[in-house]
KOLMI-584016 format. One line per 4 residues: their letters; for each residue x, y, z of C-alpha. Coordinates in nm, 3 decimals. Each point is the difference from the previous one (the first is absolute). Example, Ala and Ser with C-alpha at 12.3 -4.5 7.8 and 13.67 -1.06 7.14 Angstrom:
! KOLMI-584016
AS	1.230,-0.450,0.780 ~ 0.137,0.344,-0.066
END
This chain:
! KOLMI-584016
XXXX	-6.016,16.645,21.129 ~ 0.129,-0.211,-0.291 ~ -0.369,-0.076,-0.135 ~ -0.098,0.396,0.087
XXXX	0.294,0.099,-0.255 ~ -0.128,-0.279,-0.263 ~ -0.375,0.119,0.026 ~ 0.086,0.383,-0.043
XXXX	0.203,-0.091,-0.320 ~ -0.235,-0.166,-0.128 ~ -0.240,0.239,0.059 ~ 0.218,0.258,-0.173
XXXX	0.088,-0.207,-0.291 ~ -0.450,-0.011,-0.042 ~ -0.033,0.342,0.024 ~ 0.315,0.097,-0.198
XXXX	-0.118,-0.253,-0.288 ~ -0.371,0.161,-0.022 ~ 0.131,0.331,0.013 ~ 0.217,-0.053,-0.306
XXXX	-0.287,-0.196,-0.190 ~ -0.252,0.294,0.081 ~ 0.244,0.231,-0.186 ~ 0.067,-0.186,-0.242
XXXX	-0.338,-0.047,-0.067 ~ -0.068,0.386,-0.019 ~ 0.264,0.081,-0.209 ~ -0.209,-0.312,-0.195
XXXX	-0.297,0.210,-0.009 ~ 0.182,0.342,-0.126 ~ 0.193,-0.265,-0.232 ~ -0.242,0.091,-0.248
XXXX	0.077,0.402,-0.002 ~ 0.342,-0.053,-0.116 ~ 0.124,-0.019,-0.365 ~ 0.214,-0.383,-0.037
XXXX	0.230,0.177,-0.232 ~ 0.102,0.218,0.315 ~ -0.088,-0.167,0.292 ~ 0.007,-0.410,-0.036
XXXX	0.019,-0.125,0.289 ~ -0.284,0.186,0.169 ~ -0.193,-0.065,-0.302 ~ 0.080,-0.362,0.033
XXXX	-0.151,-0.070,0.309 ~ -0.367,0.078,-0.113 ~ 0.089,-0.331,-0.189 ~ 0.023,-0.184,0.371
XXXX	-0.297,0.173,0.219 ~ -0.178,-0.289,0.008 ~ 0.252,-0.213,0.189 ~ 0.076,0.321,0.205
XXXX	-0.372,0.029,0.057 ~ 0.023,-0.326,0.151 ~ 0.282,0.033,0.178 ~ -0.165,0.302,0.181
XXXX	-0.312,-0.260,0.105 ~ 0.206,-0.238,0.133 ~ 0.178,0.233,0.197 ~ -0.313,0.166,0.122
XXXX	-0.090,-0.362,0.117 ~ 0.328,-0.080,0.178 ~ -0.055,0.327,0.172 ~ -0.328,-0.115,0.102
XXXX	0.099,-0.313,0.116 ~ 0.266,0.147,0.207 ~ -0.266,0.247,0.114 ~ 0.246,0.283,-0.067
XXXX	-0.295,0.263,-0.109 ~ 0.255,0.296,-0.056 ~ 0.187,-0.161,-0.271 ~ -0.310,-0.108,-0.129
XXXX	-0.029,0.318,-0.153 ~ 0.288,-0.047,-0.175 ~ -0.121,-0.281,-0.278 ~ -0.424,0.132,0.047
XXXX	0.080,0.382,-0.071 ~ 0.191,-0.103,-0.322 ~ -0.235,-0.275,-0.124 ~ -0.307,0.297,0.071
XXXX	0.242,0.236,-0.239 ~ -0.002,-0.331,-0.263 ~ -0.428,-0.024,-0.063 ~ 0.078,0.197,-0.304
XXXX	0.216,-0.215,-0.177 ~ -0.215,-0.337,0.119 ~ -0.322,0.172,-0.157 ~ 0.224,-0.033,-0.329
XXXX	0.019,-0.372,0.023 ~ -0.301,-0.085,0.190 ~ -0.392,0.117,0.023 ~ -0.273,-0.111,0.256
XXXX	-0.219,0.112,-0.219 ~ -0.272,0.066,0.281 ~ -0.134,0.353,-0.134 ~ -0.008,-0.094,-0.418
XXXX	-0.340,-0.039,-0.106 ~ 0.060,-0.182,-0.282 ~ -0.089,0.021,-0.386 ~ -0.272,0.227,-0.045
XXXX	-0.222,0.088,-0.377 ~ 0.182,0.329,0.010 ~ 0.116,0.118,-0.373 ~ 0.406,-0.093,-0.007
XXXX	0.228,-0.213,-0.147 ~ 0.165,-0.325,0.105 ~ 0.355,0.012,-0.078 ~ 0.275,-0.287,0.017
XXXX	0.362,-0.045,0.000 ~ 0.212,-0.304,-0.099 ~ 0.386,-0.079,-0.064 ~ -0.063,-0.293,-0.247
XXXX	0.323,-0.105,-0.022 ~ -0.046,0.011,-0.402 ~ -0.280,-0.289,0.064 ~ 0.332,-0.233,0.076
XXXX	0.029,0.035,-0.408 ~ -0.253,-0.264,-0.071 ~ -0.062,-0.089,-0.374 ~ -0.323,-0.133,0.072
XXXX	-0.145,0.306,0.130 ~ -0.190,-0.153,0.278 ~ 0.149,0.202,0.302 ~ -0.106,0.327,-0.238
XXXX	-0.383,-0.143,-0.008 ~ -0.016,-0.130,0.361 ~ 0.077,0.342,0.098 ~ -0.210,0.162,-0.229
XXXX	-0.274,-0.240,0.147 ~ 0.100,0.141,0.351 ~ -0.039,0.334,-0.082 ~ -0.311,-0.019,-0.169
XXXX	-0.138,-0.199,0.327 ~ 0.108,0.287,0.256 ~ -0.141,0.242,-0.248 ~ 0.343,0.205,-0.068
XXXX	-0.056,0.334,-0.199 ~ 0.364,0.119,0.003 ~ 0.264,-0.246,0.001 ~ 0.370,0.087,0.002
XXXX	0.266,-0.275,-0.105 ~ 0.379,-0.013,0.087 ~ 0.222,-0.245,-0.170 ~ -0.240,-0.053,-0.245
XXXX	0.046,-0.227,-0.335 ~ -0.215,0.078,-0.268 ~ 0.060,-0.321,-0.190 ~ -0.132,-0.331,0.065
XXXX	0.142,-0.254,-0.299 ~ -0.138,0.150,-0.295 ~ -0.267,0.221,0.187 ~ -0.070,0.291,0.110
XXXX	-0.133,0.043,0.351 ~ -0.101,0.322,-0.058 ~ -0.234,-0.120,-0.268 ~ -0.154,-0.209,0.278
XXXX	-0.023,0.263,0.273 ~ -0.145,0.250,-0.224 ~ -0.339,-0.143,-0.016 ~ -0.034,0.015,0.396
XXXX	0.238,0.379,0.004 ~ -0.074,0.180,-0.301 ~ 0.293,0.207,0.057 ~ 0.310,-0.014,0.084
XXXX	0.375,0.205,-0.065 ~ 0.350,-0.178,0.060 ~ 0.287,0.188,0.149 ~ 0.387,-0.093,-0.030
XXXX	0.119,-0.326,-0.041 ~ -0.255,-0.255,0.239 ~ -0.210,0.279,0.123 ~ -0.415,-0.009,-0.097
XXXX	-0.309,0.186,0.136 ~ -0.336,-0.175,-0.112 ~ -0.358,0.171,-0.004 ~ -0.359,-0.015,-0.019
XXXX	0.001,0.379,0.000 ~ 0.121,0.166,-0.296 ~ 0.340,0.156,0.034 ~ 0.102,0.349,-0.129
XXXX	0.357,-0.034,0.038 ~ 0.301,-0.118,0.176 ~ 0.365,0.043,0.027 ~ 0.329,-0.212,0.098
XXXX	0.201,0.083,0.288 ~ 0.331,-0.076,-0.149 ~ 0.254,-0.111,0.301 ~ 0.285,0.005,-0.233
XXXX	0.203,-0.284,0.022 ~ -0.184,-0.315,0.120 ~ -0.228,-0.250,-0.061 ~ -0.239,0.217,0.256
XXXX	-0.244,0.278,-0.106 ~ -0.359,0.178,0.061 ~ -0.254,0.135,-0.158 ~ -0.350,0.182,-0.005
XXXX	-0.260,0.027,-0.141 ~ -0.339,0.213,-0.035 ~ -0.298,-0.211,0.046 ~ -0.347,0.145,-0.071
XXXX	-0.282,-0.154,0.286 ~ -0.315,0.098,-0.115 ~ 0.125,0.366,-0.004 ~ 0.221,0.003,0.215
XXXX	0.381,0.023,-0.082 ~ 0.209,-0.216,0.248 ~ 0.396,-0.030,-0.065 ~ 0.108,-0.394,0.081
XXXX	0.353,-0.063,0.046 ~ 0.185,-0.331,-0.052 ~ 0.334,-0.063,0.143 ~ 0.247,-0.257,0.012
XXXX	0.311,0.122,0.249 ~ 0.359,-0.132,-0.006 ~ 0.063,-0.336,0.109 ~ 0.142,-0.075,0.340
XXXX	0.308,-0.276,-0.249 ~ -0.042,-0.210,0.364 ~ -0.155,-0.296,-0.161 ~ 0.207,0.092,-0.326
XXXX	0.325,0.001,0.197 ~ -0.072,-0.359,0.190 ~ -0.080,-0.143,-0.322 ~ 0.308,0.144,-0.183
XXXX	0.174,-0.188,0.301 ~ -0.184,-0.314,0.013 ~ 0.087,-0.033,-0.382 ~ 0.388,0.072,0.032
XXXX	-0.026,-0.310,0.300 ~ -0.187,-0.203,-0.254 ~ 0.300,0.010,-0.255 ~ 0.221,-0.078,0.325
XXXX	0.101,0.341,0.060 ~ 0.046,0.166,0.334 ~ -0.021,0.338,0.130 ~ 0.125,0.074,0.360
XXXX	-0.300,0.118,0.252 ~ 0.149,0.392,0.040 ~ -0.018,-0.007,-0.371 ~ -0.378,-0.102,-0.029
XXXX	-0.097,0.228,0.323 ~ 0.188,0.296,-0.165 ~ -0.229,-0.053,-0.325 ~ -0.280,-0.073,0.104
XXXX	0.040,0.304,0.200 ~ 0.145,0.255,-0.247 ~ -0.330,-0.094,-0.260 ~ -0.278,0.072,0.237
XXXX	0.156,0.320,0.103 ~ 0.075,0.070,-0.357 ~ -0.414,-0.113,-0.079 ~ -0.092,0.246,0.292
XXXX	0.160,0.278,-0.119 ~ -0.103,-0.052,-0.364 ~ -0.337,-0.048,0.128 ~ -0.014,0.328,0.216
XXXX	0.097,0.160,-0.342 ~ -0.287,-0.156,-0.198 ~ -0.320,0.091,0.246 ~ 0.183,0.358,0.070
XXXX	-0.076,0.064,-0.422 ~ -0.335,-0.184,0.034 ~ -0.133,0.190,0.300 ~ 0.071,0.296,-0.150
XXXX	-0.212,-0.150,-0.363 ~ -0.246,-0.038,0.291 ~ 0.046,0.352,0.166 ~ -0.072,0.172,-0.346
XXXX	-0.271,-0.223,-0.092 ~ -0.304,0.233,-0.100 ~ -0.248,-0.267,0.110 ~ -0.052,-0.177,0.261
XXXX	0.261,-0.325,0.043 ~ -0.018,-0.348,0.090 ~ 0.347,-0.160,0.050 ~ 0.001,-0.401,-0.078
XXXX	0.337,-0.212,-0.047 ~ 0.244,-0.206,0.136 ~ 0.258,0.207,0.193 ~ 0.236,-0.260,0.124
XXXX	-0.008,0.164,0.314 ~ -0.165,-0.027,0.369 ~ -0.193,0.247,0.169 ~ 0.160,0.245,0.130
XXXX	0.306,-0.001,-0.175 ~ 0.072,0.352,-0.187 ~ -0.146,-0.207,-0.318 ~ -0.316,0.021,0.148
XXXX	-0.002,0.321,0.187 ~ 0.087,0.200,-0.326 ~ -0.259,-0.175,-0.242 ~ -0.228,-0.022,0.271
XXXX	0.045,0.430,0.028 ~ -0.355,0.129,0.086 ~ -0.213,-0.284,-0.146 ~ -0.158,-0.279,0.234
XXXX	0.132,-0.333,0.012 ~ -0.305,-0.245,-0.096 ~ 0.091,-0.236,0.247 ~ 0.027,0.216,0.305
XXXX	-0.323,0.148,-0.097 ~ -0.235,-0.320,-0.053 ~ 0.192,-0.347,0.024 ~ 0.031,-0.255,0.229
XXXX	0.200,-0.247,0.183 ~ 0.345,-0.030,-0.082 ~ 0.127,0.105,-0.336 ~ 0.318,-0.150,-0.193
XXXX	-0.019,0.024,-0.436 ~ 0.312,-0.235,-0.018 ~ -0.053,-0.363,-0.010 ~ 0.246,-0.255,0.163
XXXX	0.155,0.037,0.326 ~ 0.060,0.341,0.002 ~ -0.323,0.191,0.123 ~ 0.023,0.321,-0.138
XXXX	-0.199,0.249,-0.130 ~ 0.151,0.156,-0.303 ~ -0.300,0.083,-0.234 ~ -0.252,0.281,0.081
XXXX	-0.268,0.212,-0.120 ~ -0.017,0.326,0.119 ~ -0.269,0.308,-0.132 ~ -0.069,0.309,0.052
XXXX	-0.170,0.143,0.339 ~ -0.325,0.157,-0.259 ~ -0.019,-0.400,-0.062 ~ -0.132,-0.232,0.272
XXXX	0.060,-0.355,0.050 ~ -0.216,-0.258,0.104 ~ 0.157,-0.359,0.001 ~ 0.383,-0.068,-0.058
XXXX	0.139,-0.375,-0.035 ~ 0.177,-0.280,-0.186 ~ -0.059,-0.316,-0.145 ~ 0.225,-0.293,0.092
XXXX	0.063,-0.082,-0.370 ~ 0.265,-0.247,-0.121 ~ 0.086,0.147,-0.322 ~ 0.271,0.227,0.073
XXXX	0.273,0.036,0.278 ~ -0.196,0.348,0.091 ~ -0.392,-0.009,0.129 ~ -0.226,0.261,-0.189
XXXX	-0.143,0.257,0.212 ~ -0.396,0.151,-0.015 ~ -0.131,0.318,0.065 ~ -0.371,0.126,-0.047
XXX	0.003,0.402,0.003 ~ -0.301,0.189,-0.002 ~ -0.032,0.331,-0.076
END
């Protein structure tokens, strides 16, 4: 009787457990829907689908194991409602056919971390080097640093891009197409900011926007830490948690604000739009549902494997290239580059 008791709890405490990680998990997926500046915590947990995601397999297996097919459906309904979000971070890539000769463009972006402010400039030219291999047309730069010691790299770049337009502070689009015009997209403010610009392919007018997104201030809050221990200073752990916590709500919020004003730059847009920048954002997070609006996300429509732009341990995806749907795109991936903390992203568009 004793061991009937202990086997039924059990059971319970399994099936109670997957229950509450399935809903959490779709409140996960709708996470995305909801405005952080009204609605954190279910914004939040877009941040944590992954492990959710997980969670729901291993519970699907347990239920397997146990050979309970009922609750089964539990964890395998939920992760069937999740394909969505997993074709954000990861592509068989069984149907793409590839680079074609089509007429298009190839089009890259890159955080380079302001080419780790080398006076030598050689970070500036390796890149250069790279882009000229891959064949880049378009290339949009985010923390960019125009000087290298007593250079210019722009002087440099333009004999590969013969055009190019800067936007506020470390923002720069270059070119091998000329470009009619282009704008800032002042976030007020902050170091952060966007812009566009007009860019003539043989003809054809095709409006490129760079962005660079407000900053999670989670590696800028450890380090503020790790400094104040350094001079043999302590902060209590509530304190640190309570931080750490109160910036990356604060940088989701701020960041909701930004890509509301550029989707609706995009929205007005009187050509047709390709999106490129680093949003400091995952898929599926409000971010990336407003810029992403009615335009195509590269990745989802011609990558493969599993994509993540950050480098490190954390394997993210924060920087995309989206277009619009009169656009089509044929091959969509990055190159594991050491230059920057960020990987640059590729896209070749025909049209």
């Amino acid at each position: 009787m004793g061991k009937q008791c202990v086997y039924k709890y059990i059971s319970f405490m399994f099936l109670l457990i997957s229950t509450l990680i399935a809903i959490f998990t779709i409140f996960g997926l709708f996470g995305g829907c909801v405005d952080p500046a009204t609605g954190t915590a279910m914004a939040m947990l877009v941040y944590v689908l992954p492990f959710l995601i997980a969670g729901n397999v291993i519970m699907a297996i347990c239920w397997i194991v146990r050979r309970r097919w009922h609750w089964l459906a539990i964890p395998g309904v939920t992760l069937l409602c999740c394909i969505p979000y997993m074709g954000t971070v990861y592509q068989t890539g069984w149907f793409n056919s590839g680079e074609t000769s089509r007429s298009g463009i190839k089009i890259a972006t890159y955080n380079v971390a302001a080419f780790d402010r080398e006076t030598s400039g050689f970070k500036a030219q390796d890149i250069l080097a790279e882009m000229k291999k891959e064949g880049v047309d378009i290339l949009c730069m985010q923390e960019y640093l125009d000087t290298s010691g007593d250079k210019l790299n722009s002087d440099s770049y333009k004999e590969y891009f013969t055009a190019h337009c800067y936007g506020r502070s470390d923002m720069i689009i270059y070119s091998r197409f000329p470009i009619e015009r282009y704008e800032t997209i002042d976030f007020g403010d902050t170091n952060n900011s966007g812009m566009w610009a007009d860019i003539d392919v043989n003809g054809r007018i095709l409006r490129v926007f760079n962005v660079h997104l407000e900053t999670t201030g989670f590696n800028r809050t450890l380090h503020h830490f790790a400094k104040m221990e350094a001079k043999g200073q302590t902060a209590e752990e509530n304190t640190i948690v309570s931080t750490i916590y109160g910036n990356y709500t604060r940088g989701m919020a701020v960041r909701a604000r930004q890509a509301d004003l550029v989707a609706s730059e995009i929205q007005q847009s009187e050509y047709p739009a390709i999106v490129c920048g680093d949003f400091n954002d995952v898929p599926y997070s409000y971010v990336y549902n407003t810029m992403l609006g009615d335009l195509v996300d590269g990745f989802k429509e011609c990558g493969e494997g599993l994509m993540y732009t950050f480098t490190g341990k954390k394997i993210v995806r924060i920087d995309y290239i989206f277009h619009d749907e009169s656009l089509e795109g044929e091959t969509y991936y990055k190159k594991d580059f050491a230059y920057s903390d960020h990987y640059p992203v590729f896209m070749k568009i025909a049209f």
